[in-house]
DODO-464500 format. One record per residue (C-alpha): x, y, z; residue number from 0. Coordinates in steps of 0.2 Angstrom, whole numbers, plus 2048, in hexadecimal, padded with zeros to 3 digits. Each point is the difference from the previous one (the first is absolute). Example, Ala and Ser with C-alpha at 12.3 -4.5 7.8 and 13.67 -1.06 7.14 Angstrom:
REM residues 2
xx; yy; zz; i
83E; 7EA; 827; 0
806; 811; 7FD; 1
END
This chain:
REM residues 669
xx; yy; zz; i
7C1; 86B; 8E5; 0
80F; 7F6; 7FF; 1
7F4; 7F1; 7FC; 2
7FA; 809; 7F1; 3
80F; 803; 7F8; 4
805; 7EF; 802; 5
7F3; 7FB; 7F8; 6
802; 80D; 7F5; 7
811; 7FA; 7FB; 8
7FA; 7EE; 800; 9
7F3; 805; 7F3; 10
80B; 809; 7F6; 11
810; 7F1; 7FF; 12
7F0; 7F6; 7FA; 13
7FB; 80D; 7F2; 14
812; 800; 7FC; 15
802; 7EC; 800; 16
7F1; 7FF; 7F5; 17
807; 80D; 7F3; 18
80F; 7F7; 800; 19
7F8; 7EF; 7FF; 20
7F3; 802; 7F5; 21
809; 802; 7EE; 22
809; 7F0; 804; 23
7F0; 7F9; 802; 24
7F8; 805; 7F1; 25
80B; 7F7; 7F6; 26
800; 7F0; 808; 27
7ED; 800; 801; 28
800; 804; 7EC; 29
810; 7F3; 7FF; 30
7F4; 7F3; 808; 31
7F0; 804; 7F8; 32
808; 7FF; 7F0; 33
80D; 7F2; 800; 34
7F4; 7F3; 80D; 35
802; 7F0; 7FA; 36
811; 803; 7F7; 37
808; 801; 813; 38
7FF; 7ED; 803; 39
80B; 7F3; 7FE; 40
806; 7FE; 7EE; 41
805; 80A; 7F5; 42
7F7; 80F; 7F2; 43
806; 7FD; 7F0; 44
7FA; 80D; 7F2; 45
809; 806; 7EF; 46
811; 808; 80A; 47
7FC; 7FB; 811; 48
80A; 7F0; 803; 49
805; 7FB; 812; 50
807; 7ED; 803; 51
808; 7F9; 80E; 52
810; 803; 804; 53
804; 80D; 7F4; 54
816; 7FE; 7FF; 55
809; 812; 800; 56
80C; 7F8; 7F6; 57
7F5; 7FF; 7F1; 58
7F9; 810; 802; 59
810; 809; 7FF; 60
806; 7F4; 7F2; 61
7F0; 806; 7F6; 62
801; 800; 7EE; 63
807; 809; 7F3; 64
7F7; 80E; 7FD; 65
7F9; 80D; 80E; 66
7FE; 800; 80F; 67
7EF; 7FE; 804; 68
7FF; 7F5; 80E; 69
80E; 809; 80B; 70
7FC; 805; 80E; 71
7EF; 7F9; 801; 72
804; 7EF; 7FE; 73
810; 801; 80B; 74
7F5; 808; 80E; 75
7F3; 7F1; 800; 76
80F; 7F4; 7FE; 77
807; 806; 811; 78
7F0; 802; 807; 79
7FD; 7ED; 7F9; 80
80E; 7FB; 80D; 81
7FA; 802; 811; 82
7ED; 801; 7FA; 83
7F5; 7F3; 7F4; 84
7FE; 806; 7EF; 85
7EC; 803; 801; 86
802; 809; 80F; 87
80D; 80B; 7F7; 88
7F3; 801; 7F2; 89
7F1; 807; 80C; 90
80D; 80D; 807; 91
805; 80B; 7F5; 92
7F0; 7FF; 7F8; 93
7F8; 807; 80E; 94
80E; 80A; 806; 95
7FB; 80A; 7EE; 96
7F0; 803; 807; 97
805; 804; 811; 98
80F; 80D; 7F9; 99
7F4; 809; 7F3; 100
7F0; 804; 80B; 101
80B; 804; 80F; 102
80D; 80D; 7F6; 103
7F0; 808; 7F5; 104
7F6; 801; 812; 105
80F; 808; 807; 106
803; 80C; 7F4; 107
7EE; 806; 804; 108
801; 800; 810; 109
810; 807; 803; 110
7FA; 80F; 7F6; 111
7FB; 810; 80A; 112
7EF; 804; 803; 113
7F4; 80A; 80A; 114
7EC; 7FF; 805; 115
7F6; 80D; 7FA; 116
7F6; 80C; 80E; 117
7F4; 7FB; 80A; 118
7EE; 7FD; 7F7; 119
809; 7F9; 7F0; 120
7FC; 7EF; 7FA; 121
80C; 7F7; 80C; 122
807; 806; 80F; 123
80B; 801; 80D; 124
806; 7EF; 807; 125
7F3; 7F5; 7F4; 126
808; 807; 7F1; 127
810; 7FC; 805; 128
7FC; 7EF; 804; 129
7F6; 7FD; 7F1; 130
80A; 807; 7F3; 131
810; 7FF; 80A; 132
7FC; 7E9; 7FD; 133
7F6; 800; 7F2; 134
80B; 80B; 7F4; 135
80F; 7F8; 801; 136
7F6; 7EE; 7FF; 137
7F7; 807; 7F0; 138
811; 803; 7F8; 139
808; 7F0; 804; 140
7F2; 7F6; 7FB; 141
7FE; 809; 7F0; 142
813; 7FD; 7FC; 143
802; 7EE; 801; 144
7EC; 7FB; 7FB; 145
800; 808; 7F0; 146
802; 7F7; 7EE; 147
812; 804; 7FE; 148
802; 7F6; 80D; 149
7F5; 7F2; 7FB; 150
806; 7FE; 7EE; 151
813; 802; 805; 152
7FD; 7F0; 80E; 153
7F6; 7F6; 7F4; 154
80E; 801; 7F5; 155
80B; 7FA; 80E; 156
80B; 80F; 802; 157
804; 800; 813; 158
810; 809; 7FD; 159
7F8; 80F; 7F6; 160
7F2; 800; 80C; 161
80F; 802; 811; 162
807; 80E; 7F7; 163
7EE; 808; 7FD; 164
7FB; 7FE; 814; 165
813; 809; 803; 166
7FA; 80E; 7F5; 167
7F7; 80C; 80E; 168
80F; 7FB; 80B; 169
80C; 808; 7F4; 170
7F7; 80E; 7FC; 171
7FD; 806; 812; 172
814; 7FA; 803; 173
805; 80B; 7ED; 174
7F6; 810; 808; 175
809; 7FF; 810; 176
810; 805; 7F8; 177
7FA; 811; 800; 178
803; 802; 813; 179
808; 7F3; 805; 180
815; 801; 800; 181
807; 7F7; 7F1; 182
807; 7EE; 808; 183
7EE; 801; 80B; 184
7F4; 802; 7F2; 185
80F; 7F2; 7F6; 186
7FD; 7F3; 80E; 187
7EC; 801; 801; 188
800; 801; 7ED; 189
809; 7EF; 7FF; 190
7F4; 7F6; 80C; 191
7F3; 806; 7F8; 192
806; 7F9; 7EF; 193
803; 7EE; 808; 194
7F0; 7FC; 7F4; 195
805; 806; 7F2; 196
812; 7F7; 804; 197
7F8; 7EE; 800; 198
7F4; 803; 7F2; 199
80E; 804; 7F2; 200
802; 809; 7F3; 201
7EB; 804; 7FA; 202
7FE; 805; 814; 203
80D; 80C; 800; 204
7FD; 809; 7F1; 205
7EF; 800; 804; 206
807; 80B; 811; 207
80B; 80A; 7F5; 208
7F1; 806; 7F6; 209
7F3; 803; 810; 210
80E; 808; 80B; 211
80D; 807; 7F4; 212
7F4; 80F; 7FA; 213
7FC; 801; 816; 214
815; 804; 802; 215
800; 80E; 7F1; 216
7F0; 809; 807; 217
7FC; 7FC; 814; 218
7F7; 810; 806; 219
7F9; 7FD; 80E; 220
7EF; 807; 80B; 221
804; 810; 809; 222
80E; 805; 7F4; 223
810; 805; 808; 224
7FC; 802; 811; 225
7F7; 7EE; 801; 226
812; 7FB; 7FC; 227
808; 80B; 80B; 228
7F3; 7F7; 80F; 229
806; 7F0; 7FA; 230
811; 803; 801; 231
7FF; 806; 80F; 232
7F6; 7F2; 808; 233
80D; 7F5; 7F9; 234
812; 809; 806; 235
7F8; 80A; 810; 236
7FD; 813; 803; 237
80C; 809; 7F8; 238
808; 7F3; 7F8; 239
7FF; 802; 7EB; 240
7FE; 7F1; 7F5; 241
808; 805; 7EE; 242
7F4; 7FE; 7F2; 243
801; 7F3; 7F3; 244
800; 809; 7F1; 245
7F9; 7F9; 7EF; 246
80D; 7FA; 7F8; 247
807; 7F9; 80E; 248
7EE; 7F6; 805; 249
803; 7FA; 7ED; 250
813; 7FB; 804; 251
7F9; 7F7; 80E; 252
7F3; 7F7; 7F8; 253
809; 7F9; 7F2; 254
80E; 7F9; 80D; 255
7F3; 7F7; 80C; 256
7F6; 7F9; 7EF; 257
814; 7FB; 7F7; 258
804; 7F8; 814; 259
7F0; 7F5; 7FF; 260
802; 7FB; 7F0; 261
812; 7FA; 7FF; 262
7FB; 7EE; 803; 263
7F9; 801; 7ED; 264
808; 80E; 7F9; 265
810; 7FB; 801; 266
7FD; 7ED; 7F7; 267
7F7; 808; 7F4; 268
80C; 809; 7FA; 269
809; 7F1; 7F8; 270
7F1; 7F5; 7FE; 271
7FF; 807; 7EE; 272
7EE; 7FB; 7FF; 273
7F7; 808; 7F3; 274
7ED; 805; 800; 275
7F3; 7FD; 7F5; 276
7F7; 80E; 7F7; 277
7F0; 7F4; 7FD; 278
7FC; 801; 80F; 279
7FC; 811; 7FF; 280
7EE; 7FB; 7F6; 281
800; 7F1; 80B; 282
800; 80A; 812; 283
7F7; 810; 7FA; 284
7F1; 805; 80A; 285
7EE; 7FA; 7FA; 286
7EF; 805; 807; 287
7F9; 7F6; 80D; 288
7EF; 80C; 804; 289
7F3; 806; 7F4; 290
80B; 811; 800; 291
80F; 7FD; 7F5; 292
813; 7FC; 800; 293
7FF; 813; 80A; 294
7F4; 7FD; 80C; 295
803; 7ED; 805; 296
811; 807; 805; 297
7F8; 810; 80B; 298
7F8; 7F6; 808; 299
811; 7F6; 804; 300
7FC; 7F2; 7F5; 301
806; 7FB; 7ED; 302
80A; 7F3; 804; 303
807; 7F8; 7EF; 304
7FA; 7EF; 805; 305
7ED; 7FB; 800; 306
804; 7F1; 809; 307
805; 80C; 811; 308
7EF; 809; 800; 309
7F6; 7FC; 810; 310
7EE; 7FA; 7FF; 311
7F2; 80B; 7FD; 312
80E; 813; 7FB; 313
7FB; 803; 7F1; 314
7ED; 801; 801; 315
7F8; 80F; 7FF; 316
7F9; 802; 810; 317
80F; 7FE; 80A; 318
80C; 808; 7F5; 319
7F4; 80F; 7FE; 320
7FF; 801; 814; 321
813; 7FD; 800; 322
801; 811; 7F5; 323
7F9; 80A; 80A; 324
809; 7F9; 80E; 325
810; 805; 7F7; 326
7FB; 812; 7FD; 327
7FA; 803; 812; 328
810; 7FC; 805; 329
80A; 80B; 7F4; 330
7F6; 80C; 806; 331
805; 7FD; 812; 332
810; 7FF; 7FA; 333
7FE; 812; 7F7; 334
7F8; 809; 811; 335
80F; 7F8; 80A; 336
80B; 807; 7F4; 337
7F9; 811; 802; 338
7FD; 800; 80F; 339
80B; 7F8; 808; 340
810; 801; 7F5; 341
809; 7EF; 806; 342
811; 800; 7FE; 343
800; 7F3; 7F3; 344
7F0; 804; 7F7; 345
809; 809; 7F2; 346
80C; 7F2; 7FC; 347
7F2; 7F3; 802; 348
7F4; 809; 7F3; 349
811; 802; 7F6; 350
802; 7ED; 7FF; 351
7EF; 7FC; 7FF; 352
7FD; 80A; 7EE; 353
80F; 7F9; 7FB; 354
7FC; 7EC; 805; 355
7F0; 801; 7F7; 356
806; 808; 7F2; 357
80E; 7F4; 7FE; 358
7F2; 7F0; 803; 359
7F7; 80D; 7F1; 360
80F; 7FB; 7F5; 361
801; 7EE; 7FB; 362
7EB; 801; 7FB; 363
803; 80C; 7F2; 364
809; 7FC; 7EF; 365
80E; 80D; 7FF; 366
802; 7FC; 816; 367
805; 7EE; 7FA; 368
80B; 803; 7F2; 369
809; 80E; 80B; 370
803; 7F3; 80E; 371
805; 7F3; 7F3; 372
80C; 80C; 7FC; 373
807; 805; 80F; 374
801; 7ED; 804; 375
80A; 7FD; 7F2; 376
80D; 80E; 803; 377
801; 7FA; 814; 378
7F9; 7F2; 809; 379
7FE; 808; 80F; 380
7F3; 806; 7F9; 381
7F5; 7F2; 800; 382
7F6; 800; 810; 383
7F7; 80D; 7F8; 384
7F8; 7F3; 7F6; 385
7F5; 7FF; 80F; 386
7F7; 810; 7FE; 387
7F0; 7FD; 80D; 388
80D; 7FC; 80D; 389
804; 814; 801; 390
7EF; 804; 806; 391
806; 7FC; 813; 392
802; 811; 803; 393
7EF; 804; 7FB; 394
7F9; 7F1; 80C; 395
80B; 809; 810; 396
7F7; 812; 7FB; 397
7EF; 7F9; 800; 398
802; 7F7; 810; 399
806; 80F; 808; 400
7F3; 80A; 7F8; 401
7F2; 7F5; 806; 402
809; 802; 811; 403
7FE; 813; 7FE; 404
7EE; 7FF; 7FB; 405
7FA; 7F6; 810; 406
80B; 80D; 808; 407
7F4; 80E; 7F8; 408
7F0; 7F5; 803; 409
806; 7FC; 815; 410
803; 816; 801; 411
814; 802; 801; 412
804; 80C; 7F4; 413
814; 803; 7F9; 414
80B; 80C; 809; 415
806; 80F; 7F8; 416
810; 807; 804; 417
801; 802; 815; 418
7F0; 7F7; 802; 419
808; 7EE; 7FD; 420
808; 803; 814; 421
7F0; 7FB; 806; 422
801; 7EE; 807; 423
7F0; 7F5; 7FF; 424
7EF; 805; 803; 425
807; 812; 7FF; 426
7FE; 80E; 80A; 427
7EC; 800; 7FC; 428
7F2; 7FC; 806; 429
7F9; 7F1; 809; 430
7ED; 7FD; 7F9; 431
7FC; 7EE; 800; 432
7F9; 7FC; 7F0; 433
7EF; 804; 7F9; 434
7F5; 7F7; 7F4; 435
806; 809; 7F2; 436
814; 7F9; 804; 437
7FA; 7EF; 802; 438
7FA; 7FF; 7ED; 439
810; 806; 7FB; 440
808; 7F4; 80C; 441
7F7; 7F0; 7F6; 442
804; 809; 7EE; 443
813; 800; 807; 444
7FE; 7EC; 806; 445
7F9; 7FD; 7EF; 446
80D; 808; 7F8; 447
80D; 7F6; 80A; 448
7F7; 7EF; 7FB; 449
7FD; 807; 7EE; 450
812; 7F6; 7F9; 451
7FA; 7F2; 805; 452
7EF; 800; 7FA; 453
802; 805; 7ED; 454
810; 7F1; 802; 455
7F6; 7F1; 807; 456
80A; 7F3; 7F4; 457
810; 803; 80A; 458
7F9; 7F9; 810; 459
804; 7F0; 807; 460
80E; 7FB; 7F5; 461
7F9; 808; 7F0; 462
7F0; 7F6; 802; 463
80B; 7F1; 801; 464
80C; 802; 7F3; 465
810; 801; 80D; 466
7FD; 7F0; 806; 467
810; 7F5; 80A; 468
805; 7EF; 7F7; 469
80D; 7F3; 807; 470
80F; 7FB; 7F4; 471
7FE; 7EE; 7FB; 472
80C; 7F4; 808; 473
807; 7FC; 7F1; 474
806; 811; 801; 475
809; 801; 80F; 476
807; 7EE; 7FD; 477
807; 809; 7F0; 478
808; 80F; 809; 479
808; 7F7; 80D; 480
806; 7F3; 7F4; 481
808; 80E; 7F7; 482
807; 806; 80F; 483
808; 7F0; 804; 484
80B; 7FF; 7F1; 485
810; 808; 804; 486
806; 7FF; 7EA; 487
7FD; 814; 7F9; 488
7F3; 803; 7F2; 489
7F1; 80A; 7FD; 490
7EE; 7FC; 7FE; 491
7F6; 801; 7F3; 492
7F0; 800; 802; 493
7F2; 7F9; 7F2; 494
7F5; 803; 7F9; 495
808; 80D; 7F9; 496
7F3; 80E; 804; 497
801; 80E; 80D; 498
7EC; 801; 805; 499
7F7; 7F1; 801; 500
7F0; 7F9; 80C; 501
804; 7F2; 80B; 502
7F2; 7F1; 803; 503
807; 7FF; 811; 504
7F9; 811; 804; 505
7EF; 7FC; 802; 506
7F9; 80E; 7F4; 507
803; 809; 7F3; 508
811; 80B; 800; 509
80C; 807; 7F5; 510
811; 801; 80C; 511
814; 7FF; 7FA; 512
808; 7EE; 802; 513
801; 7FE; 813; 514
810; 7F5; 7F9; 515
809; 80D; 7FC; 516
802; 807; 812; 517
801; 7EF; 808; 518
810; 7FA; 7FE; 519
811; 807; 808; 520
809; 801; 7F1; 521
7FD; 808; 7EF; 522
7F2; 7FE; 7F5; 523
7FF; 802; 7EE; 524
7ED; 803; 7FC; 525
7F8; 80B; 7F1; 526
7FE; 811; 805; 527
7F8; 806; 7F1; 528
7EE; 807; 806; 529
7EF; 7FC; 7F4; 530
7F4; 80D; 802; 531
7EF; 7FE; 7F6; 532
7F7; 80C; 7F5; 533
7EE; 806; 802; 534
800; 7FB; 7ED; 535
804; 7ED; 804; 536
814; 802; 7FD; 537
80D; 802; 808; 538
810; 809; 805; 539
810; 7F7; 804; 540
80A; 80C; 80B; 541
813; 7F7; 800; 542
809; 7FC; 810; 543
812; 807; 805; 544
80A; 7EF; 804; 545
809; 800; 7F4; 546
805; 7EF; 806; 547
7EE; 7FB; 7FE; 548
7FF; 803; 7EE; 549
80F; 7F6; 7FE; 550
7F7; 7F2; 809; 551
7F2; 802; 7F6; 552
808; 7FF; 7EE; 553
809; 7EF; 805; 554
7EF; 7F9; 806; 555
7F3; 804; 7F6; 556
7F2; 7FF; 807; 557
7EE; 7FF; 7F9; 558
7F8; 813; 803; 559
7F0; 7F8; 801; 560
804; 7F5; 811; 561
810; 806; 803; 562
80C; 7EE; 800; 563
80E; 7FB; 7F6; 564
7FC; 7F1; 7F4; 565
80F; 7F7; 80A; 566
80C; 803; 808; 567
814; 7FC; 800; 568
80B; 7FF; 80F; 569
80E; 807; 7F6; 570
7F6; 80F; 7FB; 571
7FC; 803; 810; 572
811; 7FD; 80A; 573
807; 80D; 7F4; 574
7F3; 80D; 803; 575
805; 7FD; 814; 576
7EF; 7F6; 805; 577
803; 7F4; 80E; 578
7EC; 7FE; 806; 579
7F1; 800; 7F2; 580
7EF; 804; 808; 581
7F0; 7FD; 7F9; 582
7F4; 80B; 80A; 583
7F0; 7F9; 7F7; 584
7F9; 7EE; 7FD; 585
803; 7FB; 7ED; 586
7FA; 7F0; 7F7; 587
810; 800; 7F5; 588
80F; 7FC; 80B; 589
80D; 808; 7F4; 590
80D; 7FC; 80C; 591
7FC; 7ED; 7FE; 592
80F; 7F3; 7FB; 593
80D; 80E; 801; 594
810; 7FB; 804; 595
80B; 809; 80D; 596
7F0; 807; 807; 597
7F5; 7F9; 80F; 598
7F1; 804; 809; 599
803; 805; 812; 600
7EF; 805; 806; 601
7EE; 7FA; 7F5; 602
7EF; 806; 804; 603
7F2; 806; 7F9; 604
805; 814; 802; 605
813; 7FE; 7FF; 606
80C; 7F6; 7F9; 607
813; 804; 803; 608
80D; 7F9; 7F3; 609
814; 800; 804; 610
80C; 7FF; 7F4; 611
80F; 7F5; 801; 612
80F; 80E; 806; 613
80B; 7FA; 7F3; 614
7F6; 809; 7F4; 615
7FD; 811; 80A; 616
80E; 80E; 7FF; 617
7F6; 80C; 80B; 618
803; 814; 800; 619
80B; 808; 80E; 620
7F3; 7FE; 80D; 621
805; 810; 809; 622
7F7; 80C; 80B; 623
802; 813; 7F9; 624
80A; 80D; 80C; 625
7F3; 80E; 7F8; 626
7F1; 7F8; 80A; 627
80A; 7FF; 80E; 628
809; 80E; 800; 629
7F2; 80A; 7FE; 630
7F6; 7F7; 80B; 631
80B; 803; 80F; 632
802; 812; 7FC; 633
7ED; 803; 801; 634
7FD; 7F6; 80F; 635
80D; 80A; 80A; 636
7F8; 810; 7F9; 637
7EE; 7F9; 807; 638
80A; 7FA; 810; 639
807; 811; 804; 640
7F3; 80A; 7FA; 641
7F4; 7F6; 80E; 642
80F; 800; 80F; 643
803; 814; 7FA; 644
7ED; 801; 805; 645
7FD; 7F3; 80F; 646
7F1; 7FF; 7F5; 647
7F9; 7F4; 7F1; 648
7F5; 803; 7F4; 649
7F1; 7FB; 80C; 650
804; 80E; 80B; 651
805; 80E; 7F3; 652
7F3; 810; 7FE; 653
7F8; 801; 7EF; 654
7FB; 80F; 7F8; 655
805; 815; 805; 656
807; 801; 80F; 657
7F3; 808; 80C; 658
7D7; 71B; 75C; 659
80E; 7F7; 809; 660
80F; 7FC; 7F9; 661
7FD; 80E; 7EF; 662
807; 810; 7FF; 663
7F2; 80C; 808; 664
7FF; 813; 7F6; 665
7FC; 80F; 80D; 666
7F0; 807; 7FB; 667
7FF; 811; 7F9; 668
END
């Protein structure tokens, strides 16, 4: 007897071990099935995803003129850069955004109460448990992070929106807590589970404040009252009673943790007295990528405003028709779950849900756009609205916990209702092995788990390619670290005077920001203003916020066909704070040729780096803003004491109730 229960007990650390395991390795499975040849050595550039080596925390947190963007994101990878390579830095955190994403979505599922049905159903006893206990929560992570949303957002080479999306069923399960948890509790674990959202930046946490915000107004969760009253309990001990969070309060909460991760941009941007845009409204409005319209390419998580970003083989009608119906079996999942089951966060997540797609809905209609011009005009915080299909994220996290909740159905767990969520695994039922009539159901539920990836096949294997590592030229590195040598102050500027361009050296066609303009560890000037395309063959010009930039660019002149200046004057340039002038492109005309007080430090075919003499250059203050740091230190130690409060980190943290070369390049449209 006593070896039977030992066994017993072994068996059941094991089932417990695999639970806990297996989220985690969902996601790095997908991480590795889709990234594949971008984990080598070298690095992945595409549009916005720029990694070099070496990247200098001081030039992050000197930035530029206008917002933001790159803080924290760019400061993370830049310490990261110092005790790591810059490639390898690259291959982390774009897998820790598939690892993060499939195990919080899996988790959520998984953590969620549920029972067998009676003996003689289509799945019983232990081999439900087993079945639908694994394949569940796998079903929902992989449907979380292989998905088109997903794809389009990392062909564009937004890793930072992409680390706030994998923290967004960490924050929802961490914003639900609230409920039962005591207020500095339910702060702490809401804090870790934000550190995503913290390192992504602005587009990441507003992201989370859309998704979670409705979850902190409206967090009822399964069995009502008394399932809260069990979970304080199980929390503070018999007899011990945790005070409720109420509503406001949860909100109260919410809005402190998301202004604490966020002061490292917030607070700079306050005085930055960038302005937005209100062209970019047309230019990053949603289009149809599938047969079904501007409305149903983004139900079906795509609609992405670039055509460039689409993977291979989306839009045809096969795939996207199977990819619809796998959209509408999960919301159905998702519907049963909720009524069913009633999950604490369900009503919040359906709240935000409605309310991302309609606001992805806005920028694709006529009066949408001239009312987000508008807004734009009267604040520019308004601007990443521009960006409508990025609201669909939390649509993407209710389908992939739907689907979850369909192969629940299939496997023969059912939701509990009221009292009924106490039963632990397996249930109290009974213990039939399965028949012939479960196994069917049991290979409908694995074809439901694999479906993602089948309808998606372009995303495998480095998007069929198309994230594919390329070494810097050594012409580069020569360049940066002649750069760094020169101990006089003065920015960069970086020609030609273009923001998106295709480098030869790349080895293939690809449209990716001047690698120069994070490569040096001072300031750059570069041209910031964004060229979008037109399905009509035009184009629209959405101006940059450096203000310094523009003033840069109306001394110079440059040609907007190739993007350099006829010539150029070491005077002009001295005055305008330019130490160092990088050509990032090979060019048949040497402009720079026979100029006096300006000498070439570093020729080769992919680089040439020019110095002016330092008599001429009167460089700007060359000063590090307190903001960053200030806020920077005040959300670390937030992160810090929120994990030490705990003993805990975000690994370890529950999820869900408790219970052409050298031309300017346009971005396709």
């Amino acid at each position: 007897m006593a070896i039977a229960c030992e066994g017993g007990a072994r068996g059941g650390a094991a089932a417990r071990w695999a639970v806990r395991l297996l989220p985690w390795a969902v996601g790095l499975l997908a991480g590795v099935l889709v990234l594949g040849p971008a984990l080598g050595p070298g690095y992945v550039l595409r549009y916005d995803m720029v990694f070099v080596p070496d990247l200098s925390l001081g030039t992050v947190l000197r930035g530029a003129d206008g917002f933001p963007r790159a803080i924290p994101s760019d400061a993370v990878v830049a310490v990261l850069s110092l005790v790591l390579p810059g490639d390898a830095v690259q291959s982390l955190v774009l897998l820790a955004v598939f690892a993060v994403g499939g195990a919080g979505a899996a988790r959520l599922v998984s953590r969620a109460p549920w029972r067998a049905v009676p003996a003689g159903g289509p799945v019983a006893g232990p081999f439900a448990w087993v079945v639908g206990g694994l394949l569940a929560p796998a079903a929902a992570g992989s449907a979380y992070v292989w998905n088109p949303f997903v794809a389009e957002r990392l062909l564009l080479g937004q890793w930072a929106v992409l680390l706030g999306y994998a923290g967004l069923p960490w924050v929802v399960g961490a914003t639900a807590r609230l409920a039962t948890a005591r207020p500095a509790a339910g702060f702490a674990g809401l804090l870790r589970a934000l550190v995503p959202a913290a390192v992504g930046g602005f587009s990441s946490v507003a992201l989370t404040a859309l998704t979670a915000g409705p979850v902190a107004l409206r967090s009822d969760g399964a069995g009502g009252a008394g399932g809260a009253r069990r979970g304080r309990r199980g929390r503070a001990g018999a007899g011990e009673a945790v005070p409720g969070v109420r509503w406001w309060g949860r909100a109260c909460l919410f809005a402190l943790a998301l202004a604490t991760v966020s002061l490292p941009w917030l607070l700079p941007s306050l005085s930055s007295g960038a302005d937005t845009d209100p062209a970019g409204v047309a230019a990053f409005a949603a289009r149809s990528d599938t047969p079904f319209g501007v409305a149903g390419s983004l139900l079906l998580l795509g609609g992405v405003w670039n055509s460039g970003a689409v993977p291979a083989g989306y839009g045809e009608p096969v795939t996207a028709s199977v990819r619809l119906l796998l959209c509408l079996v999960a919301l159905a999942g998702w519907v049963w779950w909720l009524c069913r089951g009633r999950p604490r966060f369900g009503t919040g997540l359906s709240a935000a849900a409605l309310l991302g797609f309609a606001l992805a809905l806005l920028g694709a209609t006529g009066p949408g756009r001239e009312l987000l011009a508008w807004l734009i005009d009267l604040w520019p915080g308004f601007g990443p609205l521009r960006d409508g299909q990025l609201y669909v994220a939390p649509l993407a996290l209710v389908q992939a916990l739907g689907l979850g909740a369909f192969v629940r159905w299939l496997t023969g767990h059912r939701a509990p209702r009221g009292d009924d969520a106490s039963d632990g695994p397996g249930g109290r039922h009974g213990t039939a092995p399965p028949g012939t009539g479960s196994l069917w159901r049991v290979g409908l539920a694995v074809f439901a788990a694999l479906l993602p990836v089948v309808v998606l096949p372009g995303l495998l294997w480095g998007a069929g390619g198309r994230l594919a590592p390329v070494h810097y030229p050594g012409e580069w590195r020569a360049a940066q670290a002649a750069v760094a040598a020169d101990d006089r102050p003065g920015a960069v500027l970086v020609l030609p005077w273009s923001a998106y361009r295709g480098p030869d050296w790349s080895g293939r066609p690809v449209v990716v920001l001047d690698p120069a303009t994070k490569l040096f560890d001072r300031r750059t000037l570069w041209n910031d203003d964004l060229v979008v395309g037109t399905p009509g063959g035009g184009s629209i010009v959405v101006s940059g916020e450096d203000a310094r930039a523009h003033r840069v660019a109306q001394a110079l002149r440059p040609d907007p066909r190739t993007g350099l200046p006829e010539r150029l004057d070491a005077g002009t340039l001295g005055a305008l704070g330019v130490r160092h002038v990088v050509v990032s492109a090979p060019v048949d005309n040497q402009f720079w040729s026979g100029v006096e007080d300006l000498s070439v430090v570093v020729e080769g075919p992919d680089m040439v780096l020019l110095r002016v003499d330092e008599q001429h250059v009167r460089p700007n203050k060359a000063v590090i803003p307190g903001l960053e740091v200030t806020g920077g230190l005040v959300t670390v130690g937030a992160i810090i004491w929120s994990i030490a409060r705990s003993g805990s980190s975000l690994v370890f943290q529950r999820s869900g109730p408790s219970a052409g070369s050298g031309a300017r390049k346009e971005i396709p449209k």
